[in-house]
LODO-50640 format. One record per residue (C-alpha): y, x, z; residue number from 1. Coordinates in Angstrom, 1 decimal, decimal comma. Example, Ala and Ser with C-alpha at 12.3 -4.5 7.8 and 13.67 -1.06 7.14 Angstrom:
BEGIN
v|u|w|n
-4,5|12,3|7,8|1
-1,1|13,7|7,1|2
//
This chain:
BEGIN
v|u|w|n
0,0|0,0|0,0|1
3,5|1,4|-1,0|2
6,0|1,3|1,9|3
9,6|1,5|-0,7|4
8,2|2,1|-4,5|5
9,0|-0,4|-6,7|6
7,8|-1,4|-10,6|7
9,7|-2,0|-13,7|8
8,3|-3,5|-16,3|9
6,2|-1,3|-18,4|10
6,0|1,4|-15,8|11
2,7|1,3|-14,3|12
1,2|4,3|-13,3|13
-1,8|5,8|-14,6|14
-4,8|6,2|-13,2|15
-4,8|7,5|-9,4|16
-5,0|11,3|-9,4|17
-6,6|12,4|-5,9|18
-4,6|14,7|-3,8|19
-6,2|18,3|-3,3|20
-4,4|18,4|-0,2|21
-2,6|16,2|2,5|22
-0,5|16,2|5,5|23
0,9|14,0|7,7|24
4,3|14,5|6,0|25
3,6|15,3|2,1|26
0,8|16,0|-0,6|27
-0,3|18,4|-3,0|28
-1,9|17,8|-6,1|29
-4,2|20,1|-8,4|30
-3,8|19,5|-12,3|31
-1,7|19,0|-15,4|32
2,1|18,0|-14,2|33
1,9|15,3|-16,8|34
-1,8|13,9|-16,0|35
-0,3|14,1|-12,2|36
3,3|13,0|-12,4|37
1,8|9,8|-14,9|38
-0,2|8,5|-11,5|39
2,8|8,7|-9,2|40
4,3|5,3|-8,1|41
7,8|4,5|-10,4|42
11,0|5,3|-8,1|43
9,1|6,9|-5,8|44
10,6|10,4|-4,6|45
14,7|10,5|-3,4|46
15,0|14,4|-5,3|47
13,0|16,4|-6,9|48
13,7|20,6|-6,8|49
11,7|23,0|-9,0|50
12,0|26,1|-11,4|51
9,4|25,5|-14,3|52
8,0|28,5|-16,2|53
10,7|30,1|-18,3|54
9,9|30,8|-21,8|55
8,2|33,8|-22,8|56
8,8|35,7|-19,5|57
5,2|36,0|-17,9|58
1,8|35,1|-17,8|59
0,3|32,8|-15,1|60
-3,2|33,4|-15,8|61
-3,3|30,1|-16,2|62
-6,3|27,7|-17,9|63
-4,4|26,0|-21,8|64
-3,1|22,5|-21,4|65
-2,8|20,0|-23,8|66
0,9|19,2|-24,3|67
2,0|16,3|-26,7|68
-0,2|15,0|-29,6|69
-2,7|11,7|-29,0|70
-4,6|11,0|-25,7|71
-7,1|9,1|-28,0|72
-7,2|12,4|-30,8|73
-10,8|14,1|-30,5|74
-8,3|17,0|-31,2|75
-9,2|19,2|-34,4|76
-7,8|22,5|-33,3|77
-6,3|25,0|-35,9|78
-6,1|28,7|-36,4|79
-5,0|30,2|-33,0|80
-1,9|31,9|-32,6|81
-1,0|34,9|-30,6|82
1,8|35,8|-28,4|83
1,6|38,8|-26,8|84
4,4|41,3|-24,7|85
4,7|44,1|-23,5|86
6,8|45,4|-20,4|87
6,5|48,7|-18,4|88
9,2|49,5|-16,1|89
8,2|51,0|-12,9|90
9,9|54,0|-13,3|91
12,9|51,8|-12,5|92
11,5|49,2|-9,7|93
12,5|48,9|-6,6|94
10,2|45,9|-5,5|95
8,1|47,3|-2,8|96
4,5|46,0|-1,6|97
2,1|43,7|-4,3|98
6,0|43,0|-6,1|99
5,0|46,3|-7,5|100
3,2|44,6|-10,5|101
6,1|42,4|-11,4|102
6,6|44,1|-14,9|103
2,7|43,8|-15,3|104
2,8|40,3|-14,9|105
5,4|40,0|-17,8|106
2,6|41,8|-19,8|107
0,5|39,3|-21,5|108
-1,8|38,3|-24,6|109
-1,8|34,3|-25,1|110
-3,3|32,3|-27,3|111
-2,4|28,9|-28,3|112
-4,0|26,5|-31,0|113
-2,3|22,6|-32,8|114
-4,1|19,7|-33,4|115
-4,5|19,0|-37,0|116
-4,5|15,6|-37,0|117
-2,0|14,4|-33,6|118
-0,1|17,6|-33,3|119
-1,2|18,1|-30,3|120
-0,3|21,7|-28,6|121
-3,2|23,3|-26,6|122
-1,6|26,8|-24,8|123
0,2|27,7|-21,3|124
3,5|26,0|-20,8|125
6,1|28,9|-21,1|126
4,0|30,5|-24,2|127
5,1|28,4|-26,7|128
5,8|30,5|-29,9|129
9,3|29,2|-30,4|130
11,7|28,3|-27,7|131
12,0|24,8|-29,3|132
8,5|24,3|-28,7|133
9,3|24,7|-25,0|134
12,2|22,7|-24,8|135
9,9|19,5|-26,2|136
7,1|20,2|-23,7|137
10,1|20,7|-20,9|138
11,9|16,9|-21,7|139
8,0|15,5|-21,5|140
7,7|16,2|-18,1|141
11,3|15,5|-17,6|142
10,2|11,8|-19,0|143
7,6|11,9|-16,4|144
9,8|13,0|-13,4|145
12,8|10,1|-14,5|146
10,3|7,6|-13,9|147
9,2|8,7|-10,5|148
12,9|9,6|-9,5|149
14,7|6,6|-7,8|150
17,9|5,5|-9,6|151
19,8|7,2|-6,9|152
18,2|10,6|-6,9|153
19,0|14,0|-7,9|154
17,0|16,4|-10,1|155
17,8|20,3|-9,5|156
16,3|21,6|-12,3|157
16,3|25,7|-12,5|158
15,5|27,7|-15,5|159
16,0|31,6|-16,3|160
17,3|33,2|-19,5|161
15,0|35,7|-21,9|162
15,3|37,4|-25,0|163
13,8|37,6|-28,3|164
11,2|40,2|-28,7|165
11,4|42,5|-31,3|166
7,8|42,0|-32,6|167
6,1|45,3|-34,1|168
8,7|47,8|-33,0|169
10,6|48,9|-36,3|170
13,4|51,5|-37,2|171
16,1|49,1|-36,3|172
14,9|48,0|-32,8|173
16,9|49,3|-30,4|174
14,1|49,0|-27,4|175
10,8|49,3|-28,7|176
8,9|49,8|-25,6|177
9,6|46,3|-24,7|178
7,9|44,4|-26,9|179
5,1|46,2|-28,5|180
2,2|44,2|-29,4|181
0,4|47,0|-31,0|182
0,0|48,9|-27,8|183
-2,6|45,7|-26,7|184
-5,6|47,4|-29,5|185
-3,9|46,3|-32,7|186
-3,0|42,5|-32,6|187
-0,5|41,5|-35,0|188
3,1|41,2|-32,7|189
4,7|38,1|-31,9|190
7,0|37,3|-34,5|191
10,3|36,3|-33,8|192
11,0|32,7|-33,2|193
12,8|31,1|-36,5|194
16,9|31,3|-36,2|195
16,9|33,9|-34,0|196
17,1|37,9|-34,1|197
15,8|40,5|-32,3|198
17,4|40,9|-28,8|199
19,2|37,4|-29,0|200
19,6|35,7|-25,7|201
17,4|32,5|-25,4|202
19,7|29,9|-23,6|203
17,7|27,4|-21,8|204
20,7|25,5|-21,0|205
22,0|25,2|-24,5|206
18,2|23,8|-25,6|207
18,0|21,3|-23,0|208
21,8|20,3|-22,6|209
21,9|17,9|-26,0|210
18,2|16,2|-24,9|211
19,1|15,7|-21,9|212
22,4|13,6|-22,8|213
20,2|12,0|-25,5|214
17,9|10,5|-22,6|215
20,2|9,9|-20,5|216
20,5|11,9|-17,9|217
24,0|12,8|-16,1|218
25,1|16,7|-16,3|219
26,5|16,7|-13,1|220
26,8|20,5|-12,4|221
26,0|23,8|-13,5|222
25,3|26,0|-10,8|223
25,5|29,5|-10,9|224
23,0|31,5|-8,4|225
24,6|35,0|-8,5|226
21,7|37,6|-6,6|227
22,9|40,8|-5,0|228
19,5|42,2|-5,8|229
18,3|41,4|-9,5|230
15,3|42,6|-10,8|231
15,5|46,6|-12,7|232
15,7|46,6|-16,0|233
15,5|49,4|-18,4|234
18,9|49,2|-20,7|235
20,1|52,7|-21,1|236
22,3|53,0|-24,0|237
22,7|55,7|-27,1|238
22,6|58,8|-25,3|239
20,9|62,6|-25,8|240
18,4|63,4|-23,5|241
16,4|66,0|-22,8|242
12,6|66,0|-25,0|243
9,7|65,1|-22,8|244
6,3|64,1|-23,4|245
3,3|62,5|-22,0|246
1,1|64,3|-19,7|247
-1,5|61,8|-18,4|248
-1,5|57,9|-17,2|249
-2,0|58,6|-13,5|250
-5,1|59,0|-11,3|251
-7,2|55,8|-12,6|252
-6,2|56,9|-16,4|253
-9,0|58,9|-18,1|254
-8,9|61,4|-20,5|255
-10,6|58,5|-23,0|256
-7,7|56,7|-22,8|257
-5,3|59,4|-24,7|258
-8,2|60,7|-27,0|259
-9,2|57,7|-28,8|260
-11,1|54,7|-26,7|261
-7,7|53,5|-25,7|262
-5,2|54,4|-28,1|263
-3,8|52,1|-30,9|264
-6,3|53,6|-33,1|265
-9,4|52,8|-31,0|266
-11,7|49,6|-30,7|267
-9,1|46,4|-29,8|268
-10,5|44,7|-27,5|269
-12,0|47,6|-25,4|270
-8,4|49,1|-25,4|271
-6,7|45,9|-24,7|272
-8,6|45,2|-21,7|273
-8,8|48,7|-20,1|274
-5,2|48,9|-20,3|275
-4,4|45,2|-19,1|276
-6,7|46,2|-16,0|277
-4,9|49,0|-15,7|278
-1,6|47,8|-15,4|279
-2,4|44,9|-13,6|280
-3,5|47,1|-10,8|281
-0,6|49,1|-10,2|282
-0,8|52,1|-11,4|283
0,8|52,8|-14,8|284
3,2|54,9|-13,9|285
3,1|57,9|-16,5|286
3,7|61,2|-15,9|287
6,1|63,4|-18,2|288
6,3|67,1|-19,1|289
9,0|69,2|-20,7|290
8,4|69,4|-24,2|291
8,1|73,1|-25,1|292
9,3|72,8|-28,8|293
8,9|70,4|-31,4|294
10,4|69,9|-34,9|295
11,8|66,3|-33,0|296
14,0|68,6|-30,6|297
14,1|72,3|-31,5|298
17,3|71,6|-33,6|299
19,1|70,2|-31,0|300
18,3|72,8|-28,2|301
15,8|70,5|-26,4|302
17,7|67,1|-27,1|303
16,7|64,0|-28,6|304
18,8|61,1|-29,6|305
18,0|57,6|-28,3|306
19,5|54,6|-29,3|307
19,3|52,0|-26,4|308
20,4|48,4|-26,4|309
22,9|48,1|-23,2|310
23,7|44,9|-21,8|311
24,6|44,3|-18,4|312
21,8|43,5|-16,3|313
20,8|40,1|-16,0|314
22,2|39,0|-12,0|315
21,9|35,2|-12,4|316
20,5|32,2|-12,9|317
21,5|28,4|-13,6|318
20,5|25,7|-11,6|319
21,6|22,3|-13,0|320
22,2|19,2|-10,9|321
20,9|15,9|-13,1|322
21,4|12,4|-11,8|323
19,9|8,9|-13,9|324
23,5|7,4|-13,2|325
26,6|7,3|-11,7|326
25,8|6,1|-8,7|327
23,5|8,8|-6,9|328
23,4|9,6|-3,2|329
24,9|12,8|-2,0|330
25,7|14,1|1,3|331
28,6|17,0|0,8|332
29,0|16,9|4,3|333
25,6|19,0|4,9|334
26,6|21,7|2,8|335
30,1|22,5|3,3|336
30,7|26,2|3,7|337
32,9|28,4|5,9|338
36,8|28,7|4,3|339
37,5|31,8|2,6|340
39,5|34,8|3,8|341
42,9|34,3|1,9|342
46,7|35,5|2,2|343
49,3|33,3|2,1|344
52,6|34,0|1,2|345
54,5|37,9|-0,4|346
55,9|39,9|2,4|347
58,4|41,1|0,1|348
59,8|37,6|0,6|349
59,8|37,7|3,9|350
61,7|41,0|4,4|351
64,7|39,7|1,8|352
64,2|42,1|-0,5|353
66,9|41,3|-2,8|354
66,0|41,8|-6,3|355
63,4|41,0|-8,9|356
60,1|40,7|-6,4|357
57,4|42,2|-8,3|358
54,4|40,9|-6,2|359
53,0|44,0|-4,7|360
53,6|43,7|-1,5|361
51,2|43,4|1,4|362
50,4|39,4|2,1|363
51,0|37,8|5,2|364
47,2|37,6|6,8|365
45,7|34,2|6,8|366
42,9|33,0|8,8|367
40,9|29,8|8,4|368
41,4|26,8|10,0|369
37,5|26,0|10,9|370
36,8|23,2|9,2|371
35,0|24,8|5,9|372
35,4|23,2|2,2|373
33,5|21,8|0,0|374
30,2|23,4|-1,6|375
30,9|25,3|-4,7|376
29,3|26,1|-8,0|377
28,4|29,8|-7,3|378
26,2|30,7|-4,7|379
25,2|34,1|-3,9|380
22,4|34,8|-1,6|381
19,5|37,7|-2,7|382
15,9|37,3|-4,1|383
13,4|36,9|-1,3|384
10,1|39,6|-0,9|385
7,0|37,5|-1,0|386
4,3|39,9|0,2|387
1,5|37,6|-2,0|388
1,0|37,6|-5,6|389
3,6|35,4|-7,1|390
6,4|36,6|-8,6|391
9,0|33,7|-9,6|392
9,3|32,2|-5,7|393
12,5|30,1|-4,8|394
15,0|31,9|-2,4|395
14,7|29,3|0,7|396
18,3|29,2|1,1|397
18,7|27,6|-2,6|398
15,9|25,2|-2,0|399
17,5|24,1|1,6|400
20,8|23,3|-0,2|401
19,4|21,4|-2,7|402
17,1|19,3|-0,2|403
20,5|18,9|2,3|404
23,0|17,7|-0,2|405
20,8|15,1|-1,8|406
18,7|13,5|1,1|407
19,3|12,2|4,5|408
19,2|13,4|7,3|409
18,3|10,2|8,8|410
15,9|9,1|6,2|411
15,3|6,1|4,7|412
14,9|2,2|4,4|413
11,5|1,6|5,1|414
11,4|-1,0|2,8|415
13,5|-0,6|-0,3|416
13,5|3,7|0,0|417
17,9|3,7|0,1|418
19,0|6,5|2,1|419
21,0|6,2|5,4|420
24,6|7,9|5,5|421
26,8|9,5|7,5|422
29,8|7,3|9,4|423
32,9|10,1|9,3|424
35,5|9,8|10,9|425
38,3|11,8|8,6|426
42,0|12,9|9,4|427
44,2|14,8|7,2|428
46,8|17,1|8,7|429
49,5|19,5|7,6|430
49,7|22,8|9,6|431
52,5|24,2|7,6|432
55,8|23,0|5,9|433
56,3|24,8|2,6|434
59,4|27,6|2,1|435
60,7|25,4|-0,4|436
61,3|22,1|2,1|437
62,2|23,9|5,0|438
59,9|22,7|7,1|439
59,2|24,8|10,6|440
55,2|25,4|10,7|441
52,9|23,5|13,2|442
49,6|23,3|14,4|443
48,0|27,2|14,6|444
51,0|28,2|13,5|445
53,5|26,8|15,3|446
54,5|30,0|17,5|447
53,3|32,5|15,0|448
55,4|35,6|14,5|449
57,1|33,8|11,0|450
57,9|30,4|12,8|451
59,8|32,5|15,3|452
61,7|34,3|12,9|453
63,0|31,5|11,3|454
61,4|32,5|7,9|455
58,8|29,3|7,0|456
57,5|30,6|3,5|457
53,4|29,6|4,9|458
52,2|27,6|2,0|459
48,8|25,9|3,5|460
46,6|23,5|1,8|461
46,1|19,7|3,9|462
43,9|20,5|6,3|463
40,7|17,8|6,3|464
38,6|17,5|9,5|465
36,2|15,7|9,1|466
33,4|14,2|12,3|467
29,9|12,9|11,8|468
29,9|9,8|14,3|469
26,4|8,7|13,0|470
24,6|6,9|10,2|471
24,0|3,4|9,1|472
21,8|2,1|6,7|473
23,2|1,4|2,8|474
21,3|-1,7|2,0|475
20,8|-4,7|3,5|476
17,7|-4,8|5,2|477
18,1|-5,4|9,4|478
16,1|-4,5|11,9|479
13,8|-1,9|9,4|480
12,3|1,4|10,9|481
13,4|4,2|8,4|482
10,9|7,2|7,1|483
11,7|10,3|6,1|484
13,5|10,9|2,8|485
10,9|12,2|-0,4|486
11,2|15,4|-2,2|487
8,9|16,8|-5,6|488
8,4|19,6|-7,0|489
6,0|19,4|-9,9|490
5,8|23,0|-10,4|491
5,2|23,9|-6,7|492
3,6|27,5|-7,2|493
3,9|29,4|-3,9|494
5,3|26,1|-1,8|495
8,9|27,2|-1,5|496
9,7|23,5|-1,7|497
7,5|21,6|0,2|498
8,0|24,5|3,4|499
11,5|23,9|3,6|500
10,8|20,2|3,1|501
8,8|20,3|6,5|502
11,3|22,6|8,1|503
14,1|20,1|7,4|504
11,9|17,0|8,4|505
11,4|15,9|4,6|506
8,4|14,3|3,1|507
7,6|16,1|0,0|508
4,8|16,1|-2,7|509
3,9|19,1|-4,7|510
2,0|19,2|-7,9|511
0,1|22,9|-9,2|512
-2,1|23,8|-11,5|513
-2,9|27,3|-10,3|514
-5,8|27,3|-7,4|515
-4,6|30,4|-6,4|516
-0,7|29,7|-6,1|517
-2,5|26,0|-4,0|518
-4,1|28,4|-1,6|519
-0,8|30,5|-0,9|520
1,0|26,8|-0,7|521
-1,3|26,1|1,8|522
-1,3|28,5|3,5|523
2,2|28,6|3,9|524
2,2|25,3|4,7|525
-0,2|25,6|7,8|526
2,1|28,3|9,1|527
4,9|26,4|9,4|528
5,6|23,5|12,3|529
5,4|20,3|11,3|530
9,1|19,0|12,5|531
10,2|17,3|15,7|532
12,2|14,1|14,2|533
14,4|11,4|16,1|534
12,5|8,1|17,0|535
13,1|5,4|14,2|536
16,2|3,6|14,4|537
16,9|0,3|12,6|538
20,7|-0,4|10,7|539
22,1|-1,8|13,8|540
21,7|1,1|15,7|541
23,6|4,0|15,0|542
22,0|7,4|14,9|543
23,7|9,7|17,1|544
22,9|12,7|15,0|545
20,1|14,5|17,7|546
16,8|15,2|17,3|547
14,1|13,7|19,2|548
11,6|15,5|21,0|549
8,3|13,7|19,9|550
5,4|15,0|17,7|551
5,8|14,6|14,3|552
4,7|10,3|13,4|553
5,6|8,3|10,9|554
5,6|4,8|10,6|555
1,8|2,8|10,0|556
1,2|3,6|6,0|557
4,5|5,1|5,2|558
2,7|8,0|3,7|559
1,1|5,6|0,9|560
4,2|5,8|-0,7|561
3,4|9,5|-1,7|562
0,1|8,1|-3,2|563
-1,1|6,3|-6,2|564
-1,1|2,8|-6,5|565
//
């Protein structure tokens, strides 16, 4: 029995999908997103928060989905086609523990095959062979998850940038070691997708934006996740260096491998596996010696010239904020942040310093009032280590902003699924007059050093305090227990989203194809608390914002609504 979910027309689920895994607060589900999300109750979950595979980045090991095409085709599969890359870097890393491998992980070999008679794509969902491919397969599941979200919820939907490989390295490619098929025992490279050139950024945002607005979604915001710490990348430009050559591959490397069994000219599949295995381990690093005279670098005492791409390495990432109308639920109030450090006001001013006031003087110190400002659109927090093996997990921090600003904190209508909200009680002030009006300063500033002085030049922005008294219900069921609020993430890989869920006393569902990245979930999971909430309240009793004390209960079937009809 559903607790909130309700059915359009026409919007049935399919058939139930049985969890791999409950809790008393959420679910996880093992399969296909689009098998899994198709079973979920319509209007269902209040946000969903998840980072899909990029395109072309990395491998997941993952078994080929069908994607698009006929569910009643018997499927008549054509030639296969191969995508394969090639990424060494750790002379550059800096990830420490198992992280070590992330550049081997961005090594792969995938195949992927179409129906002949549906069109129907059988592959790994980030493979595709063009980006468009991937954009297709992403709105699918985006068709999926705007059926399960509630009219009022939010979708944060974060996707990475890549690059077109370069295919067979060739004269003109500027990095050839990054995307060299050949080196996997002589497949024929990935070609470059049509429309786009070697080294030409692949937007993810500029695929999706137009389908997006052609389904309907709202655009709401473009966030920009800035990180201190981005991942190495190799992108030296045109520069002499000194001639070196390759010694050996390390101690697991044998003197096979540089002789013949694992070279380009030796047996393909024998070399492509010893050297995936290789890598996957670990242990690639190469070792270098001087070279000792070659026709290459003799004629420029020692030097060779080599022609780099540069680019700036990549720091960020865009997380967009999608609604299915106008009228979505937010809560800016759990996410406001701490008022910058400004100045306020030219000392030159201040000092009468007749003439034509050039700006450069030192700024009268300002310091915040203590009442914050509203979230912006850049946030800038680091990566976070994960010591297993996954190597695209959510920073908690971006997940816990995400979860905050579009679900309450006192949950939900028991009944109908609307969201509770905040009762604020809001005053505006002025704590400064402007030069301009003459106006002596007040508030914090009312016996500063410049209100004694006579000179009033402090040009301050209204200051908005703003008090959470409690929360009331939005619809107009009386006397209703609420629930906790919902939150999906039909890529959950590692769990990121379902742990902060818990830690912030959400109910969440997860769905995951990988039965490794469900046993790190999991685990996870199991480590963390499950949260102390408030006893339920009905609309005509205020919350008064504290937690309770109790063990975490919700009320009799409320987590059906998480399950399949």
């Amino acid at each position: 029995m559903s607790v909130f979910h309700t059915e359009d027309a026409g919007s049935s689920p399919a058939a139930p999908t049985k969890p791999f895994y409950e809790a008393p607060d959420g679910v996880l589900y093992s399969g296909h997103t689009l098998d899994v999300l198709a079973s979920l109750p319509a209007h269902s979950v209040h946000c969903v928060v998840t980072s899909p595979p990029y395109f072309g980045l990395r491998d997941y090991k993952l078994p080929p989905q069908v994607w698009g095409g006929s569910p009643e085709c018997e499927h008549r599969w054509g030639a296969s086609t191969i995508r394969s890359e090639k990424r060494y870097d750790f002379g550059t890393s800096t990830l420490a523990g198992s992280n070590k491998q992330q550049m081997a992980a961005m090594t792969f070999r995938s195949a992927s095959q179409t129906c002949a008679d549906c069109g129907g794509w059988l592959g790994s969902y980030g493979l595709e062979p063009t980006p468009e491919l991937w954009a297709e397969h992403t709105m699918m599941w985006l068709r999926e998850v705007k059926r399960v979200l509630r009219g009022d919820g939010v979708l944060w939907l974060n996707v990475g940038q890549s690059y077109a490989g370069a295919g067979i390295h060739a004269a003109h490619h500027a990095n050839p070691g990054l995307s060299r098929a050949s080196d996997f025992g002589g497949d024929v490279a990935t070609p470059v997708a049509p429309g786009y050139k070697p080294l030409d950024l692949i937007d993810p945002y500029a695929l999706l934006y137009s389908r997006l607005l052609a389904e309907g979604w709202y655009v709401r915001s473009c966030i920009m996740w800035a990180k201190p710490n981005p991942m190495p990348e190799s992108l030296a430009g045109v520069r002499w260096e000194r001639h070196q050559i390759k010694r050996s591959h390390g101690a697991r490397a044998t003197n096979n491998y540089q002789e013949g069994a694992g070279t380009k000219q030796g047996p393909g599949v024998a070399a492509r596996a010893q050297r995936e295995a290789y890598f996957e381990d670990g242990v690639g690093a190469t070792e270098w010696a001087e070279c000792l005279g070659c026709p290459k670098c003799t004629p420029n005492d020692g030097l060779v010239l080599r022609r780099g791409a540069w680019r700036p390495t990549s720091s960020y990432e865009m997380i967009l904020m999608l609604t299915q109308s106008d009228k979505y639920w937010g809560d800016g109030e759990a996410v406001r942040e701490s008022s910058t450090e400004r100045s306020c006001g030219n000392i030159q001013r201040k000092l009468g310093i007749v003439g034509i006031n050039d700006h450069r003087g030192s700024s009268v110190p300002y310091s915040p009032n203590g009442t914050g400002r509203n979230l912006r659109d850049v946030w800038a927090f680091p990566t976070e280590p994960f010591p297993d093996a996954h190597f695209a997990t959510f920073p908690q921090e971006l997940v816990r902003r995400c979860i905050l600003s579009s679900t309450s904190e006192a949950g939900c209508c028991s009944v109908c699924g609307a969201q509770w909200a905040r009762v604020i009680d809001k005053k505006t002030r002025f704590e400064s007059g402007s030069g301009k009006a003459g106006n002596a300063p007040n508030g914090k500033h009312a016996g500063s050093e410049q209100a004694i002085s006579g000179e009033y030049d402090i040009r301050m922005e209204p200051v908005v305090e703003s008090q959470t008294l409690g929360w009331r219900a939005t619809c107009a069921h009386k006397d209703f227990v609420t629930v906790p609020s919902t939150i999906l993430d039909p890529f959950l890989g590692s769990g990121t989203s379902a742990v902060v869920a818990r830690s912030l006393g959400r109910r969440w569902v997860g769905i995951e194809l990988s039965e490794a990245y469900i046993a790190m979930s999991i685990k996870r999971l199991e480590s963390v608390p499950l949260p102390l909430i408030r006893e339920g309240a009905t609309s005509t009793s205020v919350y008064d914002g504290q937690l309770g004390g109790r063990e975490y209960k919700q009320p009799q079937d409320s987590l059906q609504s998480l399950l399949p009809s």
